[in-house]
C-alpha beads as a LAMMPS data file, in Angstrom:
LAMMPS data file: protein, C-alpha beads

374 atoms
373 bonds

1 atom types
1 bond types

-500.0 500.0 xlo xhi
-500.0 500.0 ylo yhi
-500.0 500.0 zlo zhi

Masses

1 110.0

Atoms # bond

1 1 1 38.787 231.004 442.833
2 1 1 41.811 232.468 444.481
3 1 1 44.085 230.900 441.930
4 1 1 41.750 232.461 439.162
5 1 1 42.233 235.885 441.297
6 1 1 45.734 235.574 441.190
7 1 1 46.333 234.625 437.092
8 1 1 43.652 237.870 436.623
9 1 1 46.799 239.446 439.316
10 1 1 49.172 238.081 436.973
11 1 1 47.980 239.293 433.777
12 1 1 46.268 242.542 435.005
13 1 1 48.907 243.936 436.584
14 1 1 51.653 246.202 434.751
15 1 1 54.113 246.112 437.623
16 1 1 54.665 242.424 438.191
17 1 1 57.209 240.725 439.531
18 1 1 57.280 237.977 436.052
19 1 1 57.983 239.695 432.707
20 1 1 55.398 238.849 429.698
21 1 1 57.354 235.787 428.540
22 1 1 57.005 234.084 432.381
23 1 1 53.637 235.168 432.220
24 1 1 53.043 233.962 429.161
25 1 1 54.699 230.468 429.955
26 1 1 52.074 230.173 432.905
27 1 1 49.394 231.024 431.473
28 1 1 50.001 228.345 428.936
29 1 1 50.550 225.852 432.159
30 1 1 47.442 226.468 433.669
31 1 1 45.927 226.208 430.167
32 1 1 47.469 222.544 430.105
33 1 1 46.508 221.832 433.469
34 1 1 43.320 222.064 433.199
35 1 1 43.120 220.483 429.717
36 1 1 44.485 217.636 431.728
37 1 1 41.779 217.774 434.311
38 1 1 39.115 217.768 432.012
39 1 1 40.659 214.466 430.443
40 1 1 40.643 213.237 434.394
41 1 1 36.566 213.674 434.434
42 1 1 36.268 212.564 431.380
43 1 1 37.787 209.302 431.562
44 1 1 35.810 209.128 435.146
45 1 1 32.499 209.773 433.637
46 1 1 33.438 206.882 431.093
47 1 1 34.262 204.112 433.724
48 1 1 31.156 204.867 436.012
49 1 1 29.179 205.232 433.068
50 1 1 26.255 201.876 432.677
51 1 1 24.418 200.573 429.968
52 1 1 21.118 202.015 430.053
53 1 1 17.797 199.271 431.011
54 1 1 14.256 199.331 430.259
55 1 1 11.644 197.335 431.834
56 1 1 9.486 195.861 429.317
57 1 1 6.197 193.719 429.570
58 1 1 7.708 193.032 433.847
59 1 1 10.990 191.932 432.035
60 1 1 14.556 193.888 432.612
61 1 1 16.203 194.541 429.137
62 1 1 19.098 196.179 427.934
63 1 1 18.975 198.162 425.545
64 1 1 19.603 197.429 422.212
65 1 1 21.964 200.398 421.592
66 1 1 24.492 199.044 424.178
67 1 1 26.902 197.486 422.070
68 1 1 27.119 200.841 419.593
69 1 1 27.493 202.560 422.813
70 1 1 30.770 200.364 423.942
71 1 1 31.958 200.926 420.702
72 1 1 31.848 204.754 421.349
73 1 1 33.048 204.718 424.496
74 1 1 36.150 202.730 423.767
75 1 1 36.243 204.994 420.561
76 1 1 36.071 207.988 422.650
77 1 1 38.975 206.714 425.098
78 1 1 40.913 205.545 422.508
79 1 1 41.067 209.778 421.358
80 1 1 40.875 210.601 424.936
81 1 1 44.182 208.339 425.357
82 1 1 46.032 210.379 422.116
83 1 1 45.115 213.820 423.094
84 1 1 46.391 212.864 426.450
85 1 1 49.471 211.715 424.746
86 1 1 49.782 214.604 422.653
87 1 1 49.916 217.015 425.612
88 1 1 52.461 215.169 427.016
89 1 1 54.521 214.951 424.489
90 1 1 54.293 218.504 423.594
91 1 1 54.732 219.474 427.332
92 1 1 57.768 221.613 427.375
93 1 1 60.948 220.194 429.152
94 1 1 62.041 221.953 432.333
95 1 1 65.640 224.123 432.671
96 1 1 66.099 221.278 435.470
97 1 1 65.767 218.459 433.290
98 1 1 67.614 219.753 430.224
99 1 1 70.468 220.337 432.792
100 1 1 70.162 216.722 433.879
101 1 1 69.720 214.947 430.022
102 1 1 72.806 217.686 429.057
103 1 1 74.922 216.326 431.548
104 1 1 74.113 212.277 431.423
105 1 1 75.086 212.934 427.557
106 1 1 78.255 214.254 428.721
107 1 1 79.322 211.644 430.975
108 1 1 78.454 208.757 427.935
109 1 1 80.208 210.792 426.365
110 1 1 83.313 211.078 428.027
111 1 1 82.679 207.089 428.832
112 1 1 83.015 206.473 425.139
113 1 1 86.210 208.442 424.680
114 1 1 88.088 206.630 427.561
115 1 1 86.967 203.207 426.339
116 1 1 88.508 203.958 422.602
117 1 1 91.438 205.446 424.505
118 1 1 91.944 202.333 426.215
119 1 1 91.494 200.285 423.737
120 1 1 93.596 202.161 421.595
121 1 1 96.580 201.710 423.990
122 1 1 96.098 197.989 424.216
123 1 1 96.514 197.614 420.576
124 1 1 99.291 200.013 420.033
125 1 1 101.292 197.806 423.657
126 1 1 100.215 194.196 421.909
127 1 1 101.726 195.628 418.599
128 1 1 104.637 197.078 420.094
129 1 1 105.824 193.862 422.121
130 1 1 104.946 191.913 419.138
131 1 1 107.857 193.944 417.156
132 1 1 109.501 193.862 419.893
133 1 1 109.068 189.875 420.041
134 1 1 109.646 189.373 416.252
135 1 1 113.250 191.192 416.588
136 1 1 114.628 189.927 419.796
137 1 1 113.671 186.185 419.364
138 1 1 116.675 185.337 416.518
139 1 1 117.349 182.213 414.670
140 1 1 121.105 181.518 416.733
141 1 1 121.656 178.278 415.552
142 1 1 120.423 176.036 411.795
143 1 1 120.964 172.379 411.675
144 1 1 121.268 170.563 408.195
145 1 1 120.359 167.034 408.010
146 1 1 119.531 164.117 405.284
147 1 1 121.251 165.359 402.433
148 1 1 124.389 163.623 400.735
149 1 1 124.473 165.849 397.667
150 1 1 124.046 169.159 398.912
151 1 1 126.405 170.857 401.520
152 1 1 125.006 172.597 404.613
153 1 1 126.259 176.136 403.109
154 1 1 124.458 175.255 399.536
155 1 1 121.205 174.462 401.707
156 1 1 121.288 178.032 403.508
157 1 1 121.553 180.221 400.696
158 1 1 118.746 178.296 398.361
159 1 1 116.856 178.783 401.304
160 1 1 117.976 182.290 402.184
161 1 1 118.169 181.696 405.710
162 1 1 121.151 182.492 408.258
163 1 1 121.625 182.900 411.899
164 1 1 120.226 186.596 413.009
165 1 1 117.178 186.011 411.024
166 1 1 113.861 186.029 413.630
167 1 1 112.633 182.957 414.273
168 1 1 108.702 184.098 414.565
169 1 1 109.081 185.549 411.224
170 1 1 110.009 183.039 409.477
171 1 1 107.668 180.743 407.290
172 1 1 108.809 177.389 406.860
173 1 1 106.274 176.691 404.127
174 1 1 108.330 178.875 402.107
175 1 1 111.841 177.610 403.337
176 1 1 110.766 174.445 401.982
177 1 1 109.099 175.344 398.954
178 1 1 112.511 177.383 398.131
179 1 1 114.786 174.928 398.544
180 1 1 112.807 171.813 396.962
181 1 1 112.565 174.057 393.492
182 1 1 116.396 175.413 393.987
183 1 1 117.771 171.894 394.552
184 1 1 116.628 169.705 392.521
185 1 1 117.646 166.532 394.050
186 1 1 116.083 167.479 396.972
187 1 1 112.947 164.998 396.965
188 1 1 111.493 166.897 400.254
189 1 1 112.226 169.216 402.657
190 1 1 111.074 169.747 406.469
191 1 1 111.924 172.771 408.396
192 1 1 111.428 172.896 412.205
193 1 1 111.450 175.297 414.997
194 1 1 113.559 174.267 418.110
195 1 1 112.625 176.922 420.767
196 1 1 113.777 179.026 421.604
197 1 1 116.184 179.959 418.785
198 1 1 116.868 176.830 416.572
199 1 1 116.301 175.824 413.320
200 1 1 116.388 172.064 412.087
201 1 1 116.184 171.230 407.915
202 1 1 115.854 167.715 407.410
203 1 1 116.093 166.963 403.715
204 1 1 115.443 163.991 401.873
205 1 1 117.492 163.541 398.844
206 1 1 115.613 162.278 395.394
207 1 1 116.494 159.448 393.343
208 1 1 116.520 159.226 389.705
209 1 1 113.868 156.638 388.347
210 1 1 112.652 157.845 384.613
211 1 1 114.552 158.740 381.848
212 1 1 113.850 160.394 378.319
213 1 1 116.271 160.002 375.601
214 1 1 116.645 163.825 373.888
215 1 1 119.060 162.454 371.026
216 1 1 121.266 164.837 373.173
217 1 1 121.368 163.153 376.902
218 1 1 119.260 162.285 379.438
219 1 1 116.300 164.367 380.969
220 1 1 116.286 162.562 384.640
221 1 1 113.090 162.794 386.637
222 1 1 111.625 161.223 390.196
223 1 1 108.572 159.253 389.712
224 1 1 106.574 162.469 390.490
225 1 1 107.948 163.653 387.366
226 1 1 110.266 166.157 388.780
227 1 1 113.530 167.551 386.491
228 1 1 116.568 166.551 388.050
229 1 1 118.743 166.713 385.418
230 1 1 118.111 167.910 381.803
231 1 1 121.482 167.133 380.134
232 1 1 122.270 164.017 381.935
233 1 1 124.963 161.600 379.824
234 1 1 123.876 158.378 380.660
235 1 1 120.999 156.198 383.192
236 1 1 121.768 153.735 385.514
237 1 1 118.716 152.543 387.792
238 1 1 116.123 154.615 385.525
239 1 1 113.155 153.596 383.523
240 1 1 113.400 154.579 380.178
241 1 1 110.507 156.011 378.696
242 1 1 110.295 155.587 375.052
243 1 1 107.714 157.408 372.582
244 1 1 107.325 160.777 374.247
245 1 1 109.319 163.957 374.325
246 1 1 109.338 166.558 376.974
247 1 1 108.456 169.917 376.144
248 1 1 109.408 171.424 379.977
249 1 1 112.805 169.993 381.352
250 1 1 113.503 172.886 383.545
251 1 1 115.355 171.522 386.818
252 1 1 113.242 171.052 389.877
253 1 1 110.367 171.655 388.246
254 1 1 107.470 169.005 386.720
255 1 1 108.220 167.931 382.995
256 1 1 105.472 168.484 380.767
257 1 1 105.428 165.714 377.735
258 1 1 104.698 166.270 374.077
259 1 1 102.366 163.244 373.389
260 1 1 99.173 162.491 373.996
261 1 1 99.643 161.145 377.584
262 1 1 99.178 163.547 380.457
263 1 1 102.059 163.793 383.051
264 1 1 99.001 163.241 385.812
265 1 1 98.185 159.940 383.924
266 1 1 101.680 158.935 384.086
267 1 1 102.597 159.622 387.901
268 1 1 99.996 157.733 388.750
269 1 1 100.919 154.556 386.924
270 1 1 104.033 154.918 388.458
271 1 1 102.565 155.338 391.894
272 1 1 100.694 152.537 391.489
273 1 1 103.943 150.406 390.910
274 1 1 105.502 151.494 393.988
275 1 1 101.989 150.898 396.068
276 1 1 102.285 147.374 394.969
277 1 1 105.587 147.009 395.500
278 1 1 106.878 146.236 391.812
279 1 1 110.011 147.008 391.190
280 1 1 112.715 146.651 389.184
281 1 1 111.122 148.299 386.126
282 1 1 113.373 149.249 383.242
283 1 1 111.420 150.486 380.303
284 1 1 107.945 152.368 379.563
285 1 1 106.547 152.240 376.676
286 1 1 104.309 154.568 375.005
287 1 1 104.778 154.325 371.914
288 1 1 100.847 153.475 370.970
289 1 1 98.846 155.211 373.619
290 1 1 96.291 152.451 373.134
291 1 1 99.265 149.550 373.690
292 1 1 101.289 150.385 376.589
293 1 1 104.121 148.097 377.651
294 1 1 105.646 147.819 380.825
295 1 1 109.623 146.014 380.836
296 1 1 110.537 144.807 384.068
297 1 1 114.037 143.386 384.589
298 1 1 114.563 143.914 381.205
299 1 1 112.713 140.353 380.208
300 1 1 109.216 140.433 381.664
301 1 1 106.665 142.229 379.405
302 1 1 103.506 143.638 381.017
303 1 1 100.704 144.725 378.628
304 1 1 98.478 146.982 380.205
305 1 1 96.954 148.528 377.003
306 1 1 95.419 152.449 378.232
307 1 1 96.539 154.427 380.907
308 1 1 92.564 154.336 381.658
309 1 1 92.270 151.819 384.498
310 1 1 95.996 150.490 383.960
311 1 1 96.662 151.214 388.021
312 1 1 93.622 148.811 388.872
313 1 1 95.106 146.025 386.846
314 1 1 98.416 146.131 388.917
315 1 1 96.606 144.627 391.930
316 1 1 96.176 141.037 390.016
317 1 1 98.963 141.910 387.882
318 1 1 101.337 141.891 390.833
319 1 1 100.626 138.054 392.252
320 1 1 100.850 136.745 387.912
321 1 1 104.033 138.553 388.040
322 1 1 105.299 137.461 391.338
323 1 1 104.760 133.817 389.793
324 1 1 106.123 133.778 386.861
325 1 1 109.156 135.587 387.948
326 1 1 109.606 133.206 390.318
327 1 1 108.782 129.745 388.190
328 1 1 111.220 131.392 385.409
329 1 1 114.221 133.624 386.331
330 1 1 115.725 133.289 382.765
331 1 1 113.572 133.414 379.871
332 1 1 111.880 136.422 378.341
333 1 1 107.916 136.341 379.535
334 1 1 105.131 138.262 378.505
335 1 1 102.000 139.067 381.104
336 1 1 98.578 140.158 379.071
337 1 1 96.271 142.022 381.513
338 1 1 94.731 143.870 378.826
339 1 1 90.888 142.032 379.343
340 1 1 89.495 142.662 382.704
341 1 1 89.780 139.713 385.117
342 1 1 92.354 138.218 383.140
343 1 1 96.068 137.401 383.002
344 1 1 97.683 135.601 380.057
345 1 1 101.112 134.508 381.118
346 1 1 103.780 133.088 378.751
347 1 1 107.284 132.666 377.463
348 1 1 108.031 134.666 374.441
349 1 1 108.550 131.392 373.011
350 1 1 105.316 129.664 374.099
351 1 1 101.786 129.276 374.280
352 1 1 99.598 131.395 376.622
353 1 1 98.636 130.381 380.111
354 1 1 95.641 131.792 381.496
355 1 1 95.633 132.795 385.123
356 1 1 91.755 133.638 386.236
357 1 1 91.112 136.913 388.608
358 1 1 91.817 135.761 392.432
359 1 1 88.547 136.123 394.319
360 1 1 90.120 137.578 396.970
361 1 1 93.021 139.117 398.224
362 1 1 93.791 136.194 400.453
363 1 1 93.948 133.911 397.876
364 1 1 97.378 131.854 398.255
365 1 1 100.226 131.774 395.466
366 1 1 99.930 127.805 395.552
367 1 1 96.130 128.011 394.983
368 1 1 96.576 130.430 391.856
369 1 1 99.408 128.361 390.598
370 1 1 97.181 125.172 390.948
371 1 1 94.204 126.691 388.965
372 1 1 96.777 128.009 386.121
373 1 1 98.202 124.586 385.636
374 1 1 94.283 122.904 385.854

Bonds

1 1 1 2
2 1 2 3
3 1 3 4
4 1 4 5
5 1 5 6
6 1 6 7
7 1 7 8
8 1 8 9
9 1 9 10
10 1 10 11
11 1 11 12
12 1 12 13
13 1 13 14
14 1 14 15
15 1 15 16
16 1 16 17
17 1 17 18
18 1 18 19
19 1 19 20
20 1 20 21
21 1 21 22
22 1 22 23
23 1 23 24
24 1 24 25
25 1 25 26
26 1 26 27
27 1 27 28
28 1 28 29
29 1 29 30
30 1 30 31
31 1 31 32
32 1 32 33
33 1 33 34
34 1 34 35
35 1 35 36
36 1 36 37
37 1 37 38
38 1 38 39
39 1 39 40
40 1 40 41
41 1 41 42
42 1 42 43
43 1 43 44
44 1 44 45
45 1 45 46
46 1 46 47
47 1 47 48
48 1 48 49
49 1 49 50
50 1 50 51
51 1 51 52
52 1 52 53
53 1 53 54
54 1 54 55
55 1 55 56
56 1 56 57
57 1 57 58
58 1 58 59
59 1 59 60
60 1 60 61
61 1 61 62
62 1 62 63
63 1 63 64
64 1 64 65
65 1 65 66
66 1 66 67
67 1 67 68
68 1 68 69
69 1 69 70
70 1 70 71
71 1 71 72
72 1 72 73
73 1 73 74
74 1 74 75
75 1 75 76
76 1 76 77
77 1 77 78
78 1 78 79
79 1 79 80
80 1 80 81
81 1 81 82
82 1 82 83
83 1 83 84
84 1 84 85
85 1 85 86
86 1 86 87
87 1 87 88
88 1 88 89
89 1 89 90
90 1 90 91
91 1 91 92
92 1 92 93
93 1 93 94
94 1 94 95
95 1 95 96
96 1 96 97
97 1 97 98
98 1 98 99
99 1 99 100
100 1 100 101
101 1 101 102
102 1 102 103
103 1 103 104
104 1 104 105
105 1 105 106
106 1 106 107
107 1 107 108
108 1 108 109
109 1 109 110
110 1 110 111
111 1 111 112
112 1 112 113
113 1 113 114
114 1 114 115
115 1 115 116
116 1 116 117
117 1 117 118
118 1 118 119
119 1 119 120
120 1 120 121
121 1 121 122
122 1 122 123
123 1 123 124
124 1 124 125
125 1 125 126
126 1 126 127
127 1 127 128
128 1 128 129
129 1 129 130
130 1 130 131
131 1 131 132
132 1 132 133
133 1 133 134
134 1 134 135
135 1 135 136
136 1 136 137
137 1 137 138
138 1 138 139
139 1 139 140
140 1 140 141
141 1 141 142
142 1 142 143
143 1 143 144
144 1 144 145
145 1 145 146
146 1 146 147
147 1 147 148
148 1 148 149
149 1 149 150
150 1 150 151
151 1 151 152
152 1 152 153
153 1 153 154
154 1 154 155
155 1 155 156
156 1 156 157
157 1 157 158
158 1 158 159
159 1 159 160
160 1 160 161
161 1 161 162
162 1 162 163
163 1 163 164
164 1 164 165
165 1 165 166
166 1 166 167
167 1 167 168
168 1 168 169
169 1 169 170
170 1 170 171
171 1 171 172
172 1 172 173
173 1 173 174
174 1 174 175
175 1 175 176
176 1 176 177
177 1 177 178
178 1 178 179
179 1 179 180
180 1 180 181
181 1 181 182
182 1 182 183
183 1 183 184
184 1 184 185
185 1 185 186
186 1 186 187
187 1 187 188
188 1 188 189
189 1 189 190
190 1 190 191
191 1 191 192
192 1 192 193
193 1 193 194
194 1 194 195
195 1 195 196
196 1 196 197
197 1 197 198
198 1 198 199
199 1 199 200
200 1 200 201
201 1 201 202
202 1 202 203
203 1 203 204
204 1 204 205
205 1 205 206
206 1 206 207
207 1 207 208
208 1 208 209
209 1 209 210
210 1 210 211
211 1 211 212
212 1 212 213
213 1 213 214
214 1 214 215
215 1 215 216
216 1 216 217
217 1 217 218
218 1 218 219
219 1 219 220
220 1 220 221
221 1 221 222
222 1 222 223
223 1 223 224
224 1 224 225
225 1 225 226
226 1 226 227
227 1 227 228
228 1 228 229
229 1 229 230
230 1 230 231
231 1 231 232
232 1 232 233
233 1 233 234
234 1 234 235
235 1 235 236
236 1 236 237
237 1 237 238
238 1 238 239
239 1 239 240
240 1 240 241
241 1 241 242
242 1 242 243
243 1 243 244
244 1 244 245
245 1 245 246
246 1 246 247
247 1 247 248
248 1 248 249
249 1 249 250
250 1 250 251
251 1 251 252
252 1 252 253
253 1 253 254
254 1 254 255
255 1 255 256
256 1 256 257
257 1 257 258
258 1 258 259
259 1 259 260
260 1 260 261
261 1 261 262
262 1 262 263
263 1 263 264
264 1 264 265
265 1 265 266
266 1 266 267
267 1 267 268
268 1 268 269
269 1 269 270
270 1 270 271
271 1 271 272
272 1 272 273
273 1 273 274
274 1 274 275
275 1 275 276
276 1 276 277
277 1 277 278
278 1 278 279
279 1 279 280
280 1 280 281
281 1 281 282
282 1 282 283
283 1 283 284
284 1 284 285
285 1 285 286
286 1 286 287
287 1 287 288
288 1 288 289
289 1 289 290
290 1 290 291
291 1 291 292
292 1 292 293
293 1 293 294
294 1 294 295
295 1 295 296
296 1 296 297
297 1 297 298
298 1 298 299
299 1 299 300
300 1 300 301
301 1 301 302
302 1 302 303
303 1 303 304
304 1 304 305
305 1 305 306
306 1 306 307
307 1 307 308
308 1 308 309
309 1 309 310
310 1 310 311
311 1 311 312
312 1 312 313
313 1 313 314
314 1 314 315
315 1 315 316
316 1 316 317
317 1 317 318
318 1 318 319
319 1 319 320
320 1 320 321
321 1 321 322
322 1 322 323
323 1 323 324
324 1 324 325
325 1 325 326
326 1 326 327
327 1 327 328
328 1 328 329
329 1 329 330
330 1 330 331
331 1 331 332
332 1 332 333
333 1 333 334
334 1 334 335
335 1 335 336
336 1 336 337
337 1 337 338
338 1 338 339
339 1 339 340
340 1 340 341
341 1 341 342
342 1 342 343
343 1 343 344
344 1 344 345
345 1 345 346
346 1 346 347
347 1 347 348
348 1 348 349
349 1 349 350
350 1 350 351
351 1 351 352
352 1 352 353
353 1 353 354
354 1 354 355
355 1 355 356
356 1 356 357
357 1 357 358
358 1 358 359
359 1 359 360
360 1 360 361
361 1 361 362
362 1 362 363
363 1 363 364
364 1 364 365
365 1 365 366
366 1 366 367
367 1 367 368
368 1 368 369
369 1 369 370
370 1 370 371
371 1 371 372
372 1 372 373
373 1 373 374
């Protein structure tokens, strides 16, 4: 009653302390307040409420209308709950706590900004010592090793490297590459970092093994098929290869052939010569795709037919040839390996002996040699 006295004060009241807006503002409180308390007594008259019973015939029932009634009253709290909600949410936020949510924002703020300042520091420190790094550590001192053909000073400038250079900066990758395409009788090169300002190039130098006859000279090429030399007068250790051209015979770089026989195909035939350690080959030839011919030690004819599957032959090939080379250092032989499982050794001069797939790798020389003469 006395509050109601003093809102009537309030409102009635021309000379009072609050001016219409404050007044305003509280009435609109008090409206809210007791909006809220009428929620209160609500929700209280809801939890003491009770199903209503009838005594029937001396027996207590409920009533039948109990469940419809739940379903109201959770219904009605369930509205009760929103409206509730609704006031709250639309209850208007206090000079006090803008103040405080103003000045928490502030601080995250200002938080934020340090952390990116920070952070932006660390980078631009971690960048400057790494300048500072790449600059101060220099390349004082290059060793050349391996190399017979090329002089140390020949090395440096394929490679464009010299002493000042920095040693973090510098990509031996691309030392290597450089050098290996500049040089062409440079079969490999390794570059090395000796901390904490040394350089080490150890080179291996290639060796002519294949040969194609231009009707000028002598394109010379590793076994990977690498230009060496493209106007080379005459072999001396190197396979000739007869019935191809090469369309690419660009120095320290892979030939490219004219025929119809892939330089993949052909590096690895050759590889699989030097895996199974046969040597002393003189001739390819490739004349007939379909018939390819093999000289070794220019005497011994191997017969491999295609490249397809030619490098799995070599396997048996290798123990037929290591035989007949041996039972026959003079005469010109020819080795068949053209049928799978099969060897047909001979003299040029001769009929055929057969020499039957080992069935194992262990198989001795003495046993295959007793089985070709049976």
């Amino acid at each position: 009653m006395e509050r109601n006295n003093q809102n009537q004060d309030i409102h009635g009241v021309k000379n009072s302390r609050f001016s219409p807006e404050e007044r305003a503002r509280m009435s609109r409180d008090n409206e809210k307040y007791r909006a809220a308390r009428d929620l209160r007594e609500q929700e209280e008259v809801l939890r003491t409420d009770r199903p209503v019973s009838s005594v029937k015939n001396g027996r207590k029932t409920e009533n039948v209308n109990t469940g419809r009634s739940e379903k109201a009253k959770n219904a009605k709290a369930s509205s009760v709950r929103s409206e509730k909600a609704k006031n709250v949410k639309s209850a208007p936020v206090t000079r006090n706590e803008r103040v405080k949510n103003s000045s928490e924002n502030r601080k995250k703020q200002k938080k934020l900004q340090n952390n990116l300042i920070i952070i932006m520091l660390l980078v631009v420190a971690v960048a400057v010592m790494g300048a500072f790094a790449c600059f101060a550590m220099t390349i004082n001192s290059i060793k050349v090793t391996g190399s017979e053909r090329y002089s140390e000073k020949t090395v440096l400038t394929a490679a464009e490297l010299s002493t000042g250079d920095s040693i973090l900066l510098m990509n031996p990758a691309s030392l290597a590459y450089k050098i290996e395409s500049k040089l062409p009788y440079i079969e490999t090169a390794e570059i090395k970092r000796d901390w904490p300002d040394g350089v080490t190039i150890a080179l291996t130098d290639a060796v002519p093994s294949l040969a194609v006859d231009t009707g000028k000279g002598y394109v010379l090429m590793n076994n990977s098929c690498k230009v060496l030399d493209d106007d080379a007068v005459a072999i001396t250790e190197s396979a000739l290869i007869k019935g191809i051209g090469v369309v690419n015979a660009v120095p320290g770089e892979t030939a490219q052939f004219t025929e119809n026989v892939s330089t993949e195909s052909f590096v690895k035939l050759c590889k699989a010569f030097e895996e199974y350690g046969i040597t002393g080959i003189t001739e390819y030839d490739l004349t007939s795709v379909s018939s390819i011919k093999v000289i070794i030690d220019y005497r011994v004819e191997v017969q491999l037919g295609t490249l397809a599957g030619a490098p799995e032959k070599l396997a048996f090939c290798k123990a037929v040839i290591d035989q007949t080379i041996a039972s026959d250092s003079k005469h010109p032989m020819v080795i068949d390996v053209t049928a799978d499982g099969k060897a047909y050794a001979r003299r040029k001069d001769d009929n055929n002996v057969i020499f039957n797939e080992p069935a194992s790798e262990e198989t001795t020389a003495e046993e295959t040699t007793a089985e070709a003469v049976g």
